[in-house]
N, C-alpha and C positions, 0 to 999 in steps of 0.2 A: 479567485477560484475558492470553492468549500468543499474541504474534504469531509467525508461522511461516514458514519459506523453508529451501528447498532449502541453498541454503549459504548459510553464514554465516564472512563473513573477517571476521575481528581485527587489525584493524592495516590504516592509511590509509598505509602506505609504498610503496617501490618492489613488493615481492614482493607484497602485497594486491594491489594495483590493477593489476598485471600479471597477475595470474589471473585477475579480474575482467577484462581484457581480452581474452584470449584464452579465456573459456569460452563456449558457445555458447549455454548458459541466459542468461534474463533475471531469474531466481529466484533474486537473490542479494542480500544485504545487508552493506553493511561497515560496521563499527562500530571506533570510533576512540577511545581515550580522552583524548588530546589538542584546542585547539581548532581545528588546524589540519592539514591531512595534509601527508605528506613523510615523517614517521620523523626519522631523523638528515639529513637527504635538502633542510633548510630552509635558507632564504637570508634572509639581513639586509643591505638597502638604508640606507644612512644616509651623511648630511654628502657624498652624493656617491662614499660606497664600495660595492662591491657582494663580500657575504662570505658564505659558507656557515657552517655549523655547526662545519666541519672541512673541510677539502680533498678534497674528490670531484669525481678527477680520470675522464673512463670511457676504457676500454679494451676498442674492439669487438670479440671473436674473430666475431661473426656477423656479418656486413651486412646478413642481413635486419630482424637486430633493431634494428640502428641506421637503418635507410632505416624502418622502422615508425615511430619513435619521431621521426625529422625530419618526415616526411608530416603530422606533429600538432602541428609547431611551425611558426613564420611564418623566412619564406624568409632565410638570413644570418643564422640565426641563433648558430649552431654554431661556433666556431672550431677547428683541427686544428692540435695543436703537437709538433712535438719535441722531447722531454724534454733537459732540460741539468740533470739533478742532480750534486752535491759531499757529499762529505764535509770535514767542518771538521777537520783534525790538524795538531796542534801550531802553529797558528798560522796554516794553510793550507788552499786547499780543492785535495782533489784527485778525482779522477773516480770515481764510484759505478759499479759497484760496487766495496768498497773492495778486495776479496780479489781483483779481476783489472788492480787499480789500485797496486801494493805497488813499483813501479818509481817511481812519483812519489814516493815519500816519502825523508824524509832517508835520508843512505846507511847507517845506523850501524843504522835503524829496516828500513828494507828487506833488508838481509843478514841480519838476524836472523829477519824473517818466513819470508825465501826459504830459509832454514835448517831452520828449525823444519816448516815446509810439505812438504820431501824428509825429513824423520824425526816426523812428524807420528803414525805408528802410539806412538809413546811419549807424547806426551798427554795421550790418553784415558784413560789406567792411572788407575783408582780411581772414574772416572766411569760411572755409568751410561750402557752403551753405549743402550739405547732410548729415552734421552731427548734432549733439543734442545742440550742444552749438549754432553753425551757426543757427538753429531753434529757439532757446531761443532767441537770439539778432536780429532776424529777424522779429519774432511776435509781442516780448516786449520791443525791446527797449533797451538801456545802464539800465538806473535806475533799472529798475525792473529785468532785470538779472544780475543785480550787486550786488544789495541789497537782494536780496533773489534766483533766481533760481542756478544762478550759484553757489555761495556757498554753498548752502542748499547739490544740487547735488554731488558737487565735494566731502563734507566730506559723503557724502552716497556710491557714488560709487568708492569711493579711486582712481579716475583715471584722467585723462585727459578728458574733454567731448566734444573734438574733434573726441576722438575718438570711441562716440559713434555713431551710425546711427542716422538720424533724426526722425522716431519713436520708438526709443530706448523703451518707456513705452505707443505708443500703445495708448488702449483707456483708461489707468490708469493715463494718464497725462490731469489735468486738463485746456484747453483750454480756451481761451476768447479771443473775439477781440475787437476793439474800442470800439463800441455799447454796449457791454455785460457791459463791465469795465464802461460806464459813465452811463449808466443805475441803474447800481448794487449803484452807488451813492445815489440815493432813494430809493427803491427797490431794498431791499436786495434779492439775490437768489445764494447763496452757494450750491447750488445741484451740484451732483457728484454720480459717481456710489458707493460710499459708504455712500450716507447721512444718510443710516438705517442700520444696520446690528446687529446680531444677534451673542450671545454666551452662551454656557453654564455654567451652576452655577458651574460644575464641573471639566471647563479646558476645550481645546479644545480637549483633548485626548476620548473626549466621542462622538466626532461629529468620530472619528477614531474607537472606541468601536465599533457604530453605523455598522459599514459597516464589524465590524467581526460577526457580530449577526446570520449570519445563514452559516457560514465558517466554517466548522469543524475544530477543533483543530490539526487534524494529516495533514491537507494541510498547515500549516504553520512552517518553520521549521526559527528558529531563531537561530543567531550567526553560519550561512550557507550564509555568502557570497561567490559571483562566482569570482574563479580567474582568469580562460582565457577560453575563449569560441572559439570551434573549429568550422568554417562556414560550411567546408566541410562535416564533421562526423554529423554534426547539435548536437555535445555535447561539454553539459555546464562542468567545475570540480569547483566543489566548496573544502572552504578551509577545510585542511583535507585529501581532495585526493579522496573521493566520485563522480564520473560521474554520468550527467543525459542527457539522450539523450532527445530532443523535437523535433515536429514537427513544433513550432511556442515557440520565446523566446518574452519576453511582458519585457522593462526593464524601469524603470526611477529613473537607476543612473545615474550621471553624463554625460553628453553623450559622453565628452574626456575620461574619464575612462572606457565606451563601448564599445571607438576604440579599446584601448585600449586591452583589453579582449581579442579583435577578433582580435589582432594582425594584424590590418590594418596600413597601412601607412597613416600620415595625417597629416596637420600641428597644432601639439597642439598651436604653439601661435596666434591661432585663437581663442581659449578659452579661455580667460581671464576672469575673476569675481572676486569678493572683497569678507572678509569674516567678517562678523559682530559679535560684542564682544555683551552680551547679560549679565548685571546686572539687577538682581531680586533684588528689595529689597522692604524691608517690614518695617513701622516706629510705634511707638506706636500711634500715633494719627492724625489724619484728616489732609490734606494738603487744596490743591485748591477741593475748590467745583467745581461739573458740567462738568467740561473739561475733554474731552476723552484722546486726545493726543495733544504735543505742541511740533512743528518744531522749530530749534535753528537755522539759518543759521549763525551764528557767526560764526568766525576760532578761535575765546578767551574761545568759550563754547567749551569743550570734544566729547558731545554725541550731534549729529544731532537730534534724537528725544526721546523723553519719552513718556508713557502714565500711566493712571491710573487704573489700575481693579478695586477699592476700588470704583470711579464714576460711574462704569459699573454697579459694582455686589450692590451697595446702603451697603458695610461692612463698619466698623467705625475706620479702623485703613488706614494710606494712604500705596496703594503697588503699586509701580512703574516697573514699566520693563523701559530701559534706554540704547540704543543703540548707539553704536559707531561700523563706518566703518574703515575698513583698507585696504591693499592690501594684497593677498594671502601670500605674503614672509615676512612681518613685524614679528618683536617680541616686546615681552611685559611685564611685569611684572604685572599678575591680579589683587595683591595686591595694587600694586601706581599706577596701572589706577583708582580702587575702592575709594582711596583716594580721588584724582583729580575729580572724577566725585560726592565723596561727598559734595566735597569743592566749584564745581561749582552749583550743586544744590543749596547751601547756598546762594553762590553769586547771581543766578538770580532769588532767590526767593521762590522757591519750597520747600527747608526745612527752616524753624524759628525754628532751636534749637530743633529737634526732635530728639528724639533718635532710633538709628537703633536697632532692635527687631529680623530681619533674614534678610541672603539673601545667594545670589547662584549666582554664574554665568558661563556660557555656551558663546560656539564662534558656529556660523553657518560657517561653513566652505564645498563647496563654500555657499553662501548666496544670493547674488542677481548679475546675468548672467550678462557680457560685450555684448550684441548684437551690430555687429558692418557687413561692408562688407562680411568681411573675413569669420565670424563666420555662416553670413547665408549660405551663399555659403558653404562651406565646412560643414556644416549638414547635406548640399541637396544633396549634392554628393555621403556621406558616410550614408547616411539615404537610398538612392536609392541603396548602394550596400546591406546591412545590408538586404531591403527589400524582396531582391532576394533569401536569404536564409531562408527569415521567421522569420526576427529581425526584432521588432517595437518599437521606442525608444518613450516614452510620459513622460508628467508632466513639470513641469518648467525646471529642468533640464537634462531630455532626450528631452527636445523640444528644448535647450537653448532657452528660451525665460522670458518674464514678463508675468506674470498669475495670474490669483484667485488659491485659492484652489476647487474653483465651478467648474473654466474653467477645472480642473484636472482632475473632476468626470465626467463632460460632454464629454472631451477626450478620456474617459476610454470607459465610456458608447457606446459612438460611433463606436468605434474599436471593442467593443465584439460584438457589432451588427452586425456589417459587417460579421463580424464569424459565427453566428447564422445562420445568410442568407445563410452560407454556407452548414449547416447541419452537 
């Protein structure tokens, strides 16, 4: 037997269940292959800590979408902070971003940035100017993508950053040019589209809550992920052996594992992404006051960044999240990575002899998308067949792309619109 519905979303994350919120059918069904919704989007309560998956911080350009999303949580719940992030160099943290921050650093280190930055057209030479690296040494200079972007990147995105495209992150990459950088020497101004943002006392899993608030429970059917979706029959089989026929699939899995599904031809090594290792830990007492988050660009430090909930949420005990990139095929041992990144903790300062109290850790896997030629191109192509049957792939990774988790709900929002319009 095939059951049937208008749409059919894939995926119990923010971008599902935001389309699901804002379509006007009730003829919908989402199916989760996980046992729990969220996405990357999930929060772990323990020993007293309260930790996400990874740091999802949000950052409202709408207010409508965040006065929606508070209407569906219990009142105080939300706290509004201003960002105090650092960079860790040479010993020190100085103010993020690094390239409008090159006046704090040693003088021997900052003459040569501010050098290289006024003859920076020399650089680039021999770099692929379309790509993220050739970008970085084009704008900034040897110094400053030596000393912080390029390294920072390369232990983020475990790759080459050649081979990323040149707006690889979009408007999440913070720019400056001459004027910004010698300006910023008096006149401090670190703004970015994250300088404020916004989380709840309870995890991000309630900004997720939020968007089940008026879902009935029998539209969401969890540990029902789709295994291969047939374009012609317009039916999905989920695992199990269960068919659902639709008139319109809404998915933001993967989007190589979409082709996938749909048993399309396609070149997967155009999707390529890194997938990040994600240590929660939890210490008996206070670390660094103030500081949200602090970039490592060392290759001697483990984890590219950390941050702190314990500065967010004003608790008295320090709890860190603590990230390290890798490439999708690497292995690992969880245990002597945990080590190594207690032991570089010590070394740059973060723990003085604390004792760990809990922790957890979780791999995002993929985590953050390789956007490259290749990759756009062939989403466009297999996006446009997909479209033809009444497949619409969204979210970070049905867009392949860099996003908010706003940009997600706004995606979503949009698309059910379209739908409405349609009656």
């Amino acid at each position: 037997m095939t059951d049937s519905t208008r749409f059919l979303i894939v995926g119990a994350g923010m971008s599902g269940l935001a389309f699901a919120n804002f379509l006007d059918s009730e003829d919908y069904l989402i199916v989760e292959r996980e046992p729990e919704i969220g996405g990357w989007c999930k929060t772990i309560k323990q020993d007293g800590f309260v930790w996400d998956f990874s740091g999802h911080f949000f950052h409202f350009r709408h207010p409508d979408i965040e006065e929606y999303l508070r209407a569906r949580m219990p009142p105080d719940e939300v706290v509004t902070v201003a960002r105090d992030s650092r960079v860790f160099f040479d010993g020190e943290l100085i103010d993020f971003p690094f390239q409008k921050n090159i006046h704090q650093l040693p003088k021997a280190d900052f003459i040569e940035c501010l050098y290289d930055l006024y003859f920076r057209e020399e650089a680039a030479a021999g770099l692929d100017p379309d790509s993220f690296k050739g970008m970085l040494y084009e704008k900034f200079g040897r110094g400053i993508a030596e000393r912080f972007l390029v390294p920072y990147n390369e232990k983020l995105y475990a790759c080459d950053l050649e081979l990323l495209d040149r707006d690889a992150m979009g408007r999440f990459f913070p720019h400056a040019d001459l004027t910004d950088i010698v300006r910023n020497m008096r006149e401090a101004d670190n703004s970015s589209y994250n300088a404020s943002f916004t989380y709840p006392r309870g995890g991000a899993i309630e900004y997720v809550r939020a968007l089940t608030h008026d879902i009935p429970d029998d539209r969401i059917l969890l540990e029902s992920g789709v295994e291969s979706i047939d374009l012609k029959r317009k039916v999905a089989t989920l695992v199990g052996g269960r068919e659902v026929s639709f008139e319109y699939l809404i998915s933001s899995a993967p989007f190589d594992q979409l082709a996938s599904m749909c048993h399309l031809d396609h070149d997967a090594d155009a999707f390529s992404y890194n997938k990040v290792l994600v240590f929660n830990l939890g210490f008996d007492r206070k670390g660094h006051e103030g500081v949200h988050w602090i970039y490592y660009p060392s290759r001697d430090v483990s984890f590219y960044r950390i941050g702190f909930y314990d500065n967010i949420m004003g608790s008295d005990r320090m709890s860190l999240y603590v990230e390290l990139g890798y490439a999708p095929d690497a292995t690992y041992d969880v245990d002597e990575v945990r080590a190594r990144v207690l032991a570089d903790l010590e070394r740059v300062g973060v723990v003085d002899g604390h004792e760990l109290a809990s922790h957890h850790s979780v791999t995002l896997d993929p985590a953050y998308v390789h956007i490259t030629t290749r990759s756009r191109a062939e989403h466009a192509r297999l996006g446009d067949l997909m479209g033809l049957r009444g497949v619409h792939s969204i979210g970070r990774y049905g867009g392949w792309t860099y996003c908010s988790i706003e940009d997600n709900i706004v995606e979503a929002r949009a698309l059910a619109q379209r739908f409405n319009a349609l009656g």
